[in-house]
C-alpha positions in Angstrom: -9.8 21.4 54.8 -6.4 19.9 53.5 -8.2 19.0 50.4 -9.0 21.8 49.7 -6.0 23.5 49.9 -4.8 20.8 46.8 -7.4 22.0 44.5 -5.9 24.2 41.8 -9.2 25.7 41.1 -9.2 27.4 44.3 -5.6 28.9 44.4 -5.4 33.1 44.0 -5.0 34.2 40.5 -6.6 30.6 39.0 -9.7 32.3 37.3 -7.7 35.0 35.6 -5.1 32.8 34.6 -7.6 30.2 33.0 -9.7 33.2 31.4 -6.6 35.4 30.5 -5.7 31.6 28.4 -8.8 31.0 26.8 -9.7 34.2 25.6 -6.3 34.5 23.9 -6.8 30.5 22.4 -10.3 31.7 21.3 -10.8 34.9 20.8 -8.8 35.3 17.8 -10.8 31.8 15.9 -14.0 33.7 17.0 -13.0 36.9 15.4 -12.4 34.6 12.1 -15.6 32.7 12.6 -17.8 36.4 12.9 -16.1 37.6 9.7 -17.1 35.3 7.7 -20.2 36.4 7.5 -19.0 40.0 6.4 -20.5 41.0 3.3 -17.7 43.6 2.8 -14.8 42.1 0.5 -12.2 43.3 2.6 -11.5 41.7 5.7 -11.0 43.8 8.2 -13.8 46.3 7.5 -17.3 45.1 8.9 -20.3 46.4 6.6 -23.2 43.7 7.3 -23.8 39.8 7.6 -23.7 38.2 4.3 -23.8 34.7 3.3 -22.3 34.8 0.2 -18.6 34.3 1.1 -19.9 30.5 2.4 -21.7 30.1 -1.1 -18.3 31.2 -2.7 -16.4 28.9 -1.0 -19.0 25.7 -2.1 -18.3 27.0 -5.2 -14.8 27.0 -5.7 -13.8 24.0 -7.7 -10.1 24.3 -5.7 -12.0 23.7 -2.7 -13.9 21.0 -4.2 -11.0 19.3 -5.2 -9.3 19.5 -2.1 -12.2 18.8 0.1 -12.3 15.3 -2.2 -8.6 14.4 -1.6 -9.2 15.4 1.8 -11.9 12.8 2.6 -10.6 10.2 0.4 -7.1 10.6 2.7 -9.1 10.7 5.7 -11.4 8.2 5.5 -8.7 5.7 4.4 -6.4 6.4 6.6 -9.3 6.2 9.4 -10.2 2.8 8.6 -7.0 1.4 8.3 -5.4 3.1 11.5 -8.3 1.9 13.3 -8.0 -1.7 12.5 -4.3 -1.7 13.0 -4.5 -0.2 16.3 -7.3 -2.3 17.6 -4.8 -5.6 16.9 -2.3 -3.0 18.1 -4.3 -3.1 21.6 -5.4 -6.4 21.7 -2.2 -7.5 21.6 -1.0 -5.3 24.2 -3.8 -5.4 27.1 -5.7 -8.4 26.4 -3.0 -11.2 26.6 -0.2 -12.1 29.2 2.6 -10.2 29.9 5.3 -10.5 27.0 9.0 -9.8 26.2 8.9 -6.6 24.4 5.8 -5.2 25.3 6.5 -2.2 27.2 9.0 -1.1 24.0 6.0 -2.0 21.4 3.6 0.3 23.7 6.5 2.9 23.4 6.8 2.4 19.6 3.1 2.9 19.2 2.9 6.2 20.9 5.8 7.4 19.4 4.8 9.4 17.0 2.7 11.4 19.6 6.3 12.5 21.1 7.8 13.3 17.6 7.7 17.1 16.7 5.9 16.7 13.8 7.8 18.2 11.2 10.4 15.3 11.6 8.0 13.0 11.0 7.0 14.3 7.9 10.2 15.5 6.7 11.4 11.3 7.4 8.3 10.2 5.2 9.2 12.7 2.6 12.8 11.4 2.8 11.6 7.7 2.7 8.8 8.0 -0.2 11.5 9.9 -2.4 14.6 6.9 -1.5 11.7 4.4 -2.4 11.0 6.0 -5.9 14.6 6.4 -6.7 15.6 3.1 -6.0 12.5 1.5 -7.3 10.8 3.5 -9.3 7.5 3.1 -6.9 5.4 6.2 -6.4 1.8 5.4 -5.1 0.8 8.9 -6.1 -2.2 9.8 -3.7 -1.3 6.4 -1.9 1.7 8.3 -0.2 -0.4 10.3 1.7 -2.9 7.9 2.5 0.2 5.5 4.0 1.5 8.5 5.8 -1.7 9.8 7.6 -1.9 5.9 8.7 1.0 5.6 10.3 0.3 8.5 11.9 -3.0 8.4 13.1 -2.6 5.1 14.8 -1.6 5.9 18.1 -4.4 8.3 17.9 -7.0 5.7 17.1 -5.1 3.5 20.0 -5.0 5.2 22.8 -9.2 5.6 23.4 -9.2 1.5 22.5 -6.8 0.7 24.7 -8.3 2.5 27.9 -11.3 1.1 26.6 -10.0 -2.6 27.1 -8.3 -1.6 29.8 -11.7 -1.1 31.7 -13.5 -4.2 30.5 -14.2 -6.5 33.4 -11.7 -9.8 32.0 -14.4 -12.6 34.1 -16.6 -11.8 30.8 -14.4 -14.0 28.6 -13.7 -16.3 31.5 -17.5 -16.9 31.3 -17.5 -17.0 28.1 -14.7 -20.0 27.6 -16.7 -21.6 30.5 -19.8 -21.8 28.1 -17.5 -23.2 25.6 -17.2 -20.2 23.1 -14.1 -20.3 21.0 -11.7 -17.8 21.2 -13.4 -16.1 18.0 -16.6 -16.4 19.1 -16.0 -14.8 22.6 -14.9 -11.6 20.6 -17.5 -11.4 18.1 -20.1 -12.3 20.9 -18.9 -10.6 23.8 -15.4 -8.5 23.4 -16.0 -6.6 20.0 -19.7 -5.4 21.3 -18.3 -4.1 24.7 -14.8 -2.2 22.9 -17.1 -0.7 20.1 -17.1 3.0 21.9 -13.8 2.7 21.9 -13.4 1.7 18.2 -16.0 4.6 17.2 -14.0 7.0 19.4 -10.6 6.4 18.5 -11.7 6.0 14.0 -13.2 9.6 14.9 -10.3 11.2 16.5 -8.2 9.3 14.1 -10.7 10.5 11.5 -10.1 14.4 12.8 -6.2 14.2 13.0 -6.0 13.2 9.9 -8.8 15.5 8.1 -6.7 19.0 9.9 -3.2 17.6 9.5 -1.1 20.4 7.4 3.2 19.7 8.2 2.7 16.1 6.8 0.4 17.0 4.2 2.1 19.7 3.1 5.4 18.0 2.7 4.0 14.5 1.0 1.2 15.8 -1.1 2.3 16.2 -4.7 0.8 18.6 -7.7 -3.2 18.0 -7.4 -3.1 16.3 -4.4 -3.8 19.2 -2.3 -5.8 18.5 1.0 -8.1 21.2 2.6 -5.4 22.2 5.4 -2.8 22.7 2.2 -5.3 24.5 0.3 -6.7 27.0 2.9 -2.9 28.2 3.2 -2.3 28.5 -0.3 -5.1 31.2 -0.7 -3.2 32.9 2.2 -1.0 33.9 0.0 -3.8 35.8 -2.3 -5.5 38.8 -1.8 -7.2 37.8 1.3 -11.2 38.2 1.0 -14.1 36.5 3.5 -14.4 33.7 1.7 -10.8 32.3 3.3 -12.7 33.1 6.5 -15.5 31.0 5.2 -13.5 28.0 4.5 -11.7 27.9 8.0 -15.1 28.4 9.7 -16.4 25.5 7.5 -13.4 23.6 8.5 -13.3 24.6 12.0 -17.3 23.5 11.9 -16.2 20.2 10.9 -13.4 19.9 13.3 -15.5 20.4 16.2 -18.3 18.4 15.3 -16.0 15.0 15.4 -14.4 16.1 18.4 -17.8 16.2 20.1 -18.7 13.2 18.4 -15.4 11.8 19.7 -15.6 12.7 23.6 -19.1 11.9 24.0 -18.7 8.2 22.0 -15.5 8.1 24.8 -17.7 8.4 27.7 -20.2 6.0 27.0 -19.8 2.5 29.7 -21.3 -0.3 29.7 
């Protein structure tokens, strides 16, 4: 009975709460997704489904460009994040206790305490001093180094939990057969922390593909990203096919975070 009485779920006024919440989150990103499929070209007036707004949108060579930039961001920015913070969490679960290491965990997560905006104000601030004083500017390579950055502790955290629950007698056993360091994490470490790596690229992957403040802020002319481009179009005569792109974007969102959650859960 004392357990009980600790459960949230069963406290008076829980359900409405939760449902009052959700349907305020939702409802309006369901209202967006259904009128997408209007085949009235004004918004807020509902006169039939229609597919043609989503055929629009395919169409648009905007959202063709931007969906391009957007994936050749994200995907680089995925890759690299991921391999950084896999060193980034081998280095801090996997070995002995070290001077430094609780302010290198700190440093890593980081940007997750940052309001956003600062962060991409500081890169702004820090790309612009490094082509003044040098005359560097990597052009598309400035958003693809600032999506990294930020999309590592993102990438880290589902590796790190995931080597945080690997059993360490494995590579003791391992060593005992006389594997080399190397070949114990080939062999036995890099097959057992692969969920991890697959969960943590895809959330990195999804972080950086609906990112907007940093993108916004970095991008330069044609360099627009999806996020960047669904806003600019906000400020045009809105029509369904701005409904259309979210709902494709939303779409996409969703499907990594599944992906994401489900590769997270997976155990030996």
């Amino acid at each position: 009975m004392a357990g009980r009485g600790t459960d949230v779920r069963r406290q008076p006024g829980f359900g409405l709460i939760a449902g009052l919440c959700l349907t305020i989150l939702y409802a309006p990103i369901l209202v967006l997704v259904i009128f997408a499929f209007n085949a009235n070209s004004i918004v807020s007036i509902w006169t039939g489904v229609s597919l043609d707004w989503f055929a629009k949108a395919l169409d648009n060579e905007g959202f063709h460009q931007a969906a391009t930039n957007t994936m050749i961001v994200s995907i680089t920015a995925t890759i690299i994040a991921t391999m950084a913070a896999t060193a980034a969490a081998l280095g801090t679960t996997r070995v002995r206790s070290w001077r430094g290491q609780s302010a290198a965990y700190m440093t890593i997560s980081l940007p997750l305490m940052v309001p956003e905006i600062i962060t991409a104000v500081a890169t702004l601030s820090f790309f612009a001093l490094v082509a003044s004083v040098f005359g560097i500017n990597l052009g598309l390579g400035n958003l693809i180094v600032a999506h990294t950055v930020f999309c590592i502790p993102f990438a880290y955290m589902p590796i790190r939990a995931r080597l945080e629950d690997m059993d360490l007698t494995l590579d003791h056993a391992a060593a005992d057969l006389y594997a080399t360091p190397w070949m114990t994490f080939r062999r036995v470490t890099l097959p057992l922390l692969a969920p991890g790596i697959v969960s943590g690229a895809a959330l990195a992957f999804i972080v950086s593909f609906d990112d907007f403040t940093i993108s916004q802020l970095v991008a330069g002319p044609g360099q627009q990203t999806l996020p960047v481009f669904i806003w600019s179009m906000t400020r045009r005569p809105m029509t369904p096919e701005l409904n259309a792109m979210c709902a494709i974007l939303l779409g996409i969102s969703i499907l990594f975070i599944s992906f994401s959650a489900l590769i997270g859960q997976r155990r030996r």
